[in-house]
Each structure stands twice: as C-alpha cells, then as structure tokens.
N, C-alpha and C positions, 0 to 999 in steps of 0.2 A: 109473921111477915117481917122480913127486914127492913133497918130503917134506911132512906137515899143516905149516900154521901154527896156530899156538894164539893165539888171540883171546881178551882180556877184555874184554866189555862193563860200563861203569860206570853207573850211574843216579843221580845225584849227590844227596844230600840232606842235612839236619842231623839228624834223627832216624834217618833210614833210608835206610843208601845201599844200594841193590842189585848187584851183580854176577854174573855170568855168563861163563862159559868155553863156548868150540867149537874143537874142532879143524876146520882147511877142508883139505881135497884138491883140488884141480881147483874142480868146481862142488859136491862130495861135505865136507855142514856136518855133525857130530856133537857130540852132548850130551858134555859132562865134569862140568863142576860150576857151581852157583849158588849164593847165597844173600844175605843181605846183613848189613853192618858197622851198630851201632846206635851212638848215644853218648846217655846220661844227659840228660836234659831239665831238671834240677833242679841240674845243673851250670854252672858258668861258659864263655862260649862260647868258650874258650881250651883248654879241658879238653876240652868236646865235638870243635875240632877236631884235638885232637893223638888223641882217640882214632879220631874217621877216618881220620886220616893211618896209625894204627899198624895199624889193621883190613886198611887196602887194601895196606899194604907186606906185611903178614903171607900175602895172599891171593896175593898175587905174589911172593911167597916157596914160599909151597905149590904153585902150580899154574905156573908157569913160562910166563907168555905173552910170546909175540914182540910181540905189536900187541896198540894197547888202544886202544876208543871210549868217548868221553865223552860225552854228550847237553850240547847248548846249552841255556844256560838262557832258558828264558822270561820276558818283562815281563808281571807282572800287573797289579792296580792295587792292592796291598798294597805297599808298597815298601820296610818293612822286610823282608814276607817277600819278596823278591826278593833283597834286600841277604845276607838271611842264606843263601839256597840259593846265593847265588854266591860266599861263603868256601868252603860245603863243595863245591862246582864248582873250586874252585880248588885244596884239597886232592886233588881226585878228579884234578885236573890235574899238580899237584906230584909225589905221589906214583910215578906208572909215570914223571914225567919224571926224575927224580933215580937210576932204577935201569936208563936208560940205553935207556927202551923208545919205541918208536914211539906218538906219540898222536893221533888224528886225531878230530878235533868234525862232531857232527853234530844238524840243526835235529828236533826232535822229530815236524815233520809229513815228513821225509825218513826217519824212522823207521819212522814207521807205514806212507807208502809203500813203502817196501823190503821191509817183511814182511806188510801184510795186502792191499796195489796201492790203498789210498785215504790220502790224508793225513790225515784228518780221523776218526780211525776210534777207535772207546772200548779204556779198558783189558780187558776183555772180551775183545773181539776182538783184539786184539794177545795177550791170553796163550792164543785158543785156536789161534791161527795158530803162535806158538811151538811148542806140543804139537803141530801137525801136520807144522812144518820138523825137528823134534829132538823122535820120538814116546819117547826114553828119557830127556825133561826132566820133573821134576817140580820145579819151580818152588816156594819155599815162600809167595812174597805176588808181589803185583803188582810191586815192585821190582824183582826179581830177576828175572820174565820181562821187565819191560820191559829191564832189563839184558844179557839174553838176545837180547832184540830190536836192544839196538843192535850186539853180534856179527855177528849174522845181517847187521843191514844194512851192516857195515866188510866182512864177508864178500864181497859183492855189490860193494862199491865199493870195495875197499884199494885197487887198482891205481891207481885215479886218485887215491884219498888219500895215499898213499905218492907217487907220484910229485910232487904238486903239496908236500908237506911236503921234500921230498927239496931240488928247486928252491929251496924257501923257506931250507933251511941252508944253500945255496952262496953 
C-alpha cells in the first residue's frame, strides 16, 4: 500500500493568505487542515511580509507537508495591487522553498478546472466542490477553500508537476 503524501495548498495574499492541507493515496484525497495566515493592514509592508512569512513556516511546521501549490498570480488592471499580491506570492513561495519542500505553481483558471471541470467558475462553486471532494472540510472563508482547491488540484497533477520541477533542478 502506498504511503499519503501530504499537500499544502497556498492562496497567496497581503491581508489574507489562505491554506489548506490533504493527504493523497493513490487517487484517495482527505481533509487535514485549513485556514489562513492574516498580517496587520495598518502596518508597514515589511512587517505585513515577515509576518506571512512566519505564518506559513509555523503552518509547515505544524502540519508537515511534502508538496506545496502556490496559485499564480493574476494581472489586473490595479497595478499596485498586483505589485503587492505578488511580494506576498513570493513569500507564499520562499517560504515551503527554504524548508526544503517541493513547490509547484498553478494558473488560477487550471484551478477551478481541476476541482469544479469549468475554468471560469465563482468562488461559490469552488468552495462547494471542495466540501464535495473533502466532505470533513470545513473551510473557514473563501481563502482557505480556495487553498484547499489548489491541493486538490497539485493532487490531480503532482506527477507531471514534480516531474517537470525535478527536470528543471538537474
């Protein structure tokens, strides 16, 4: 019998990062834990990121994952806030890399495809498909299921993720 791997999914953010744990067996995905890392808005954005940074080491301290998905970030047409989701993308990134863990990125509508079959689909429906793939998630905000969601979807695709990262180190 093979042994689970244990997956964090990350949902990257300045205010509110979400995360998400699943152990995988085979094709066999179960709930462990979710929630998500906040930082202080009235703080300086140096402060905000070191306290994401300390959030997600503490979460991967606690919960011990082998593999961890990070969601791409999107262009919107805010370009500060783009600028700023993608320091805390970059912590959400530094973090699992410095503790020696496998990290693989994945585009948000590859997301929603992998857990509800449509790319284009609402937060809604991505957290009621979470509660249908892992019915012992209770998920506390949209964060932490979409976090949940990109598990679910490194679940579906490690193999080809790990192998093309694997490639990319030699």
């Amino acid at each position: 019998m093979a042994k689970a791997i244990r997956i964090l999914g990350i949902d990257p953010g300045l205010r509110r990062t979400g995360w998400g744990v699943v152990d995988v067996e085979g094709t066999r995905l179960t709930y462990y834990a979710s929630g998500i890392v906040t930082s202080d808005g009235n703080r300086p954005l140096a402060e905000r990121l070191a306290a994401l940074y300390d959030g997600i080491v503490a979460v991967i301290a606690d919960h011990r994952p082998a593999e961890v998905a990070v969601e791409e970030t999107f262009v919107n047409t805010n370009a500060a806030a783009t600028l700023k989701l993608g320091q805390a993308r970059g912590i959400a990134l530094l973090a699992p890399a410095r503790a020696g863990l496998v990290v693989a990125e994945y585009a948000p509508n590859q997301v929603k495809k992998a857990v509800v079959g449509a790319g284009h689909a609402g937060k809604d429906q991505i957290a009621m498909m979470v509660k249908v793939l892992l019915p012992k998630a209770a998920p506390q905000s949209a964060d932490a299921a979409d976090a949940l969601a990109l598990a679910i979807c490194h679940a579906h695709h490690r193999g080809q993720s790990v192998d093309r990262l694997a490639k990319a180190a030699s």
